[in-house]
C-alpha positions as CSV (number, residue, x, y, z in Angstrom):
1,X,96.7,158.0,37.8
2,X,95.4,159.9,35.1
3,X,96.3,163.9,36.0
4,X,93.5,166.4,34.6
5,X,94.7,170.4,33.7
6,X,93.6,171.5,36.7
7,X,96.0,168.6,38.5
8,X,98.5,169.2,36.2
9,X,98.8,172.9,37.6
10,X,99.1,171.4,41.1
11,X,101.9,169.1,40.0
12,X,104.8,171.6,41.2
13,X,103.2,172.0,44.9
14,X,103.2,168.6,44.9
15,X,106.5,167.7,44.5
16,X,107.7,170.5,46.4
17,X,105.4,169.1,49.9
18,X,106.6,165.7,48.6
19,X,109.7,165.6,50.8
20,X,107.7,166.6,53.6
21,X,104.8,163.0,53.0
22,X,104.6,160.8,55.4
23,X,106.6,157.2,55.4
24,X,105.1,153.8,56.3
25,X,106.1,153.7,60.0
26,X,106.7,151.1,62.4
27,X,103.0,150.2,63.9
28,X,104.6,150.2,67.1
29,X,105.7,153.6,67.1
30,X,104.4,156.2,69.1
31,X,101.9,159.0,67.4
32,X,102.7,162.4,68.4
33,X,99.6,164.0,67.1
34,X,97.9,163.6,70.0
35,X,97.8,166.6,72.2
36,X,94.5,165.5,74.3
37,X,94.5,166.7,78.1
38,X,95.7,163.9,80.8
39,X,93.6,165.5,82.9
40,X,90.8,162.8,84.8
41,X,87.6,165.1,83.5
42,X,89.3,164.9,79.9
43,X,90.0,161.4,79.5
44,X,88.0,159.6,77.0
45,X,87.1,156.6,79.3
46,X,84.5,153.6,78.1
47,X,82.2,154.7,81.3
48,X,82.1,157.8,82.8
49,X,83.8,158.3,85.9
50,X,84.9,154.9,86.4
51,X,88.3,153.4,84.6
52,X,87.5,150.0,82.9
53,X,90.4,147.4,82.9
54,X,90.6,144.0,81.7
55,X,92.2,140.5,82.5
56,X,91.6,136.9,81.4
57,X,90.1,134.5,83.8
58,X,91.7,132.9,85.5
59,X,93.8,135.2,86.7
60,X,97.4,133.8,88.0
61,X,99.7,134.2,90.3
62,X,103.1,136.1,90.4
63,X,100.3,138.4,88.0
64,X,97.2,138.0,90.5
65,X,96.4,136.7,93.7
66,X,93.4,134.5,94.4
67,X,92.0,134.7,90.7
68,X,90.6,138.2,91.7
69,X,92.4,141.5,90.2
70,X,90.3,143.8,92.0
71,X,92.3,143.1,95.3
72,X,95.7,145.0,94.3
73,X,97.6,142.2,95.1
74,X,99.9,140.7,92.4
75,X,102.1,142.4,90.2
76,X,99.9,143.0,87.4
77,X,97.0,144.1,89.8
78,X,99.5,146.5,91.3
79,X,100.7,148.0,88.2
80,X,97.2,148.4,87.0
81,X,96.1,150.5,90.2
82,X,99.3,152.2,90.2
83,X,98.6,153.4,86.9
84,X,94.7,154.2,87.7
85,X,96.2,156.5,90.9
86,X,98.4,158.5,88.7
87,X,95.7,159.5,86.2
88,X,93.8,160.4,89.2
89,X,91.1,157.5,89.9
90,X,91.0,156.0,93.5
91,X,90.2,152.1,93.9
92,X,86.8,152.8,93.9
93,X,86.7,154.0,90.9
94,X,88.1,151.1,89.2
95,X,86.1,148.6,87.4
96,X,87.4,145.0,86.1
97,X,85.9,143.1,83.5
98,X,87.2,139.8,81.5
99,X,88.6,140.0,78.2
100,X,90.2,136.6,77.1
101,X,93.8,136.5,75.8
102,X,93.1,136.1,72.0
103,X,90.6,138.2,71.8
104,X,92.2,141.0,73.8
105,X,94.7,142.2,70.5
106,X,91.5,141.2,67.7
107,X,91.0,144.4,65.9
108,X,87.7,147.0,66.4
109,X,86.1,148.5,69.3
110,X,86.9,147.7,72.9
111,X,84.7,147.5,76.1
112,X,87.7,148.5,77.9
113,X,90.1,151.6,79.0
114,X,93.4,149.0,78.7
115,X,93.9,145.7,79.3
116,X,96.5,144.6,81.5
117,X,97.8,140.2,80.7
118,X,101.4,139.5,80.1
119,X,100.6,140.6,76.7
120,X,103.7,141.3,74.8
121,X,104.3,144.1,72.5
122,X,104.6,142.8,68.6
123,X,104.5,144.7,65.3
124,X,101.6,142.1,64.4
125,X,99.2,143.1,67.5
126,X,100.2,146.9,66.7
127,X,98.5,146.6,63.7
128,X,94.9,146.2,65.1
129,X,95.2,147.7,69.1
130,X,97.4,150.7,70.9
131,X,100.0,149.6,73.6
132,X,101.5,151.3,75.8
133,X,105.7,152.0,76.5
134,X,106.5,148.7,78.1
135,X,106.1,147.8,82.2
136,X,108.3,144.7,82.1
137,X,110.8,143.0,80.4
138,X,110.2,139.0,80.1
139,X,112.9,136.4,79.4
140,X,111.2,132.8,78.2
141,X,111.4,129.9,80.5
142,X,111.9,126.4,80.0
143,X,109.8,123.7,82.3
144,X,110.2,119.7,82.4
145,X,110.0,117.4,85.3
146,X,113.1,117.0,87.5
147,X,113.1,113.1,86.5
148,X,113.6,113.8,82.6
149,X,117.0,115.1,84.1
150,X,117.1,118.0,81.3
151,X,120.1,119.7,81.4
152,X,121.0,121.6,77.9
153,X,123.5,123.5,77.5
154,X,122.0,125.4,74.4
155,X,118.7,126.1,72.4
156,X,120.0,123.8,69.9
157,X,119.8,121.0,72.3
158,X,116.1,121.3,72.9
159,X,115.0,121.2,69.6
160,X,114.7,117.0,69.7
161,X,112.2,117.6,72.1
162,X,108.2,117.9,72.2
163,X,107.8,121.4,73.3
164,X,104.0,123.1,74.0
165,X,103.2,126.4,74.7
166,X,100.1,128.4,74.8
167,X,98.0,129.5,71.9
168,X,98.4,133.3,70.8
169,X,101.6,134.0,73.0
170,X,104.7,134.8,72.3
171,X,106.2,131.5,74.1
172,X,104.8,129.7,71.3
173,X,106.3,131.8,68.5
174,X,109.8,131.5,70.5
175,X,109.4,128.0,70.2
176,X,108.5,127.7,66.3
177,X,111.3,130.8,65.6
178,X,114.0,130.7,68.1
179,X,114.1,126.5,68.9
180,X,112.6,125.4,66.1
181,X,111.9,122.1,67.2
182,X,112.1,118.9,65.0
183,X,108.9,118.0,66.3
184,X,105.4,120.3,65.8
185,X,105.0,121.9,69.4
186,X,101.5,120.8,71.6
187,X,99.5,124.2,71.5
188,X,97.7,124.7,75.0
189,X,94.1,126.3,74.7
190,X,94.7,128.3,78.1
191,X,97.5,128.3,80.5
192,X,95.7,126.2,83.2
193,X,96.8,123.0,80.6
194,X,100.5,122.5,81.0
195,X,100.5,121.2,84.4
196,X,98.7,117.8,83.0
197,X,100.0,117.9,79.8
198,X,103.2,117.5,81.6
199,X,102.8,115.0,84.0
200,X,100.7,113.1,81.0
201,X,104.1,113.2,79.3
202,X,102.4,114.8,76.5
203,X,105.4,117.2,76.3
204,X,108.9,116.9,77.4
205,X,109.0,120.6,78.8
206,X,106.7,123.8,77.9
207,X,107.7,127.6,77.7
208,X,106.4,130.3,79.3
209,X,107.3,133.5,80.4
210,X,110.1,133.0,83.7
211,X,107.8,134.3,86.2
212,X,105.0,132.4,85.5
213,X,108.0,129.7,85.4
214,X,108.7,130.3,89.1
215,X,105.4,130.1,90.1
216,X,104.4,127.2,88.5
217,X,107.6,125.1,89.9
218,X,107.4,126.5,92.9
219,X,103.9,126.0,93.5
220,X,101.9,124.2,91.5
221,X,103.6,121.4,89.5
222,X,105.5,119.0,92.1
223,X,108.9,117.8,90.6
224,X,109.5,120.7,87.8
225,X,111.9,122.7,87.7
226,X,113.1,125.3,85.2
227,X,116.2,123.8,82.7
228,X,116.9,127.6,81.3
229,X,115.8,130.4,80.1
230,X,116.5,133.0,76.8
231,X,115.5,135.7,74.6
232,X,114.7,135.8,71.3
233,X,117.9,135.9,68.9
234,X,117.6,139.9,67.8
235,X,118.5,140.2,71.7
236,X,115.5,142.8,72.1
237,X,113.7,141.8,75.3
238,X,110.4,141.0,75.3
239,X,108.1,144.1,77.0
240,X,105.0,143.6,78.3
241,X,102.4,146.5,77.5
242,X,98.8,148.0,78.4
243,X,96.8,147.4,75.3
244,X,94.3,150.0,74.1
245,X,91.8,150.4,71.7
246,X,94.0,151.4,68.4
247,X,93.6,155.2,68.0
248,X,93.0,155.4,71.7
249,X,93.5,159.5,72.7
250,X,94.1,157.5,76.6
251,X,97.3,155.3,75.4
252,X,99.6,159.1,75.9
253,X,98.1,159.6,79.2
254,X,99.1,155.7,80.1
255,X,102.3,156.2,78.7
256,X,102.8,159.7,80.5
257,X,101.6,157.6,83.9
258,X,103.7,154.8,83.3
259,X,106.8,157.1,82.8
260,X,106.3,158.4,86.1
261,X,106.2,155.3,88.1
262,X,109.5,154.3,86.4
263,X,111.0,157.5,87.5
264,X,109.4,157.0,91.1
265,X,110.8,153.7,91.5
266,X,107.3,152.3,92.0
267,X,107.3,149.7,89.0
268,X,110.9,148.7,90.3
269,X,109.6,148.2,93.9
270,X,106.3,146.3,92.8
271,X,108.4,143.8,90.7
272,X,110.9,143.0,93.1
273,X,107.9,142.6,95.5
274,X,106.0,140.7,93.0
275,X,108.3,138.9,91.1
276,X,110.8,136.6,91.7
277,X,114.3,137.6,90.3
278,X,116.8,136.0,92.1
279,X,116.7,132.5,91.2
280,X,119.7,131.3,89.2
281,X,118.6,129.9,86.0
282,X,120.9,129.0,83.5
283,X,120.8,131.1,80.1
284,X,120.2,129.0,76.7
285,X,122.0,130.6,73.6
């Protein structure tokens, strides 16, 4: 840059306040310039007086229960309300709208207050939305059919296999990052598509998160069963998180509400309500 005389008399001040300019930080890190009220009249919500949350369609079980989230029954369903009743809004005052998975994390405005989907909290997404401190830790899951008799001991032995996960999630990048198969992995459109690509035997196995996993064995594909389950290879679990518009002055106040039902034991109580823990599943290293 070229510097003028009148910046050239600015040059001290400058390096002096230089110690004190900012540093690229982590997009995942958490602002603390924002100082708005957490109070309901001062939240900045998309409609007035009514708290706008979003989910994909169709909505699953251990997350949902009978494809509807406005019921309060499933563990996502419950968080979300949960959430809604500490920053002061009754049931009532909760509105649900669709928001498909991909497009939930696409950058710009948002027609909701947070989205709530097994969406988990990556750098990438950062870039382009808010989330919020994480409301549950995921392990990956590894489904096949009971007849392929899939037993491995490691990741390593999976990775002759033809894996598929679901477009956009974090399943599939554990598959191309962690198992790197030898074989390009079957991307799903939606996670209704496993099921048949399975018992097609268009994949050996698919990957999802573990209690998705349980469900799906338990319940919906006859003859699966899980064959293990791991975490990505930096050992950092993988956290699910509200997403928010990026910028949003609400993602503190989520934050703020999500610390307190930690601290209340409520998100402990919903997930062992919700969510299946106590099946033995081997761990894949």
């Amino acid at each position: 840059m070229r510097l003028t005389p009148l910046a050239l008399l600015v040059v001290p001040l400058l390096v002096a306040t230089s110690a004190c300019s900012p540093k690229d930080e982590d997009p995942t890190a958490k602002s603390t310039t924002k100082t708005a009220s957490c109070a309901k009249a001062d939240l900045p919500l998309t409609t007035d007086g009514k708290l706008t949350i979003a989910t994909d369609t169709p909505a699953f079980v251990p997350w949902f229960v009978d494809n509807d989230p406005s019921n309060g029954k499933g563990f996502e369903s419950a968080v979300a309300y949960a959430v809604a009743g500490k920053l002061g809004f009754d049931k009532s005052e909760v509105a649900w709208i669709k928001e498909p998975f991909n497009n939930s994390y696409a950058p710009g405005a948002k027609k909701f207050d947070f989205d709530i989907n097994q969406i988990s909290i990556t750098p990438e997404r950062a870039k382009a939305v808010d989330f919020s401190t994480g409301y549950y830790s995921a392990s990956q899951a590894v489904v096949a059919l009971k007849k392929k008799n899939l037993k491995p001991g490691s990741l390593a032995e999976l990775k002759g296999l033809k894996l598929g996960a679901q477009t956009g999630t974090t399943s599939l990048t554990a598959i191309r990052d962690v198992i790197k198969p030898s074989q390009t992995p079957l991307v799903f459109p939606n996670s209704n598509v496993p099921k048949q690509a399975l018992l097609n035997g268009q994949v050996d196995a698919f990957v999802v998160d573990l209690p998705t996993a349980f469900y799906l064995t338990g319940a919906e594909i006859k003859g699966s069963t899980i064959v293990g389950q791991f975490q990505p290879e930096t050992g950092q679990k993988e956290e699910f998180g509200l997403l928010l518009e990026k910028g949003s002055d609400l993602t503190p106040c989520v934050d703020k509400a999500l610390a307190s039902l930690k601290d209340d034991g409520t998100l402990a109580g919903l997930e062992k309500q919700w969510l299946s823990t106590t099946v033995d599943v081997p761990v894949l290293k």
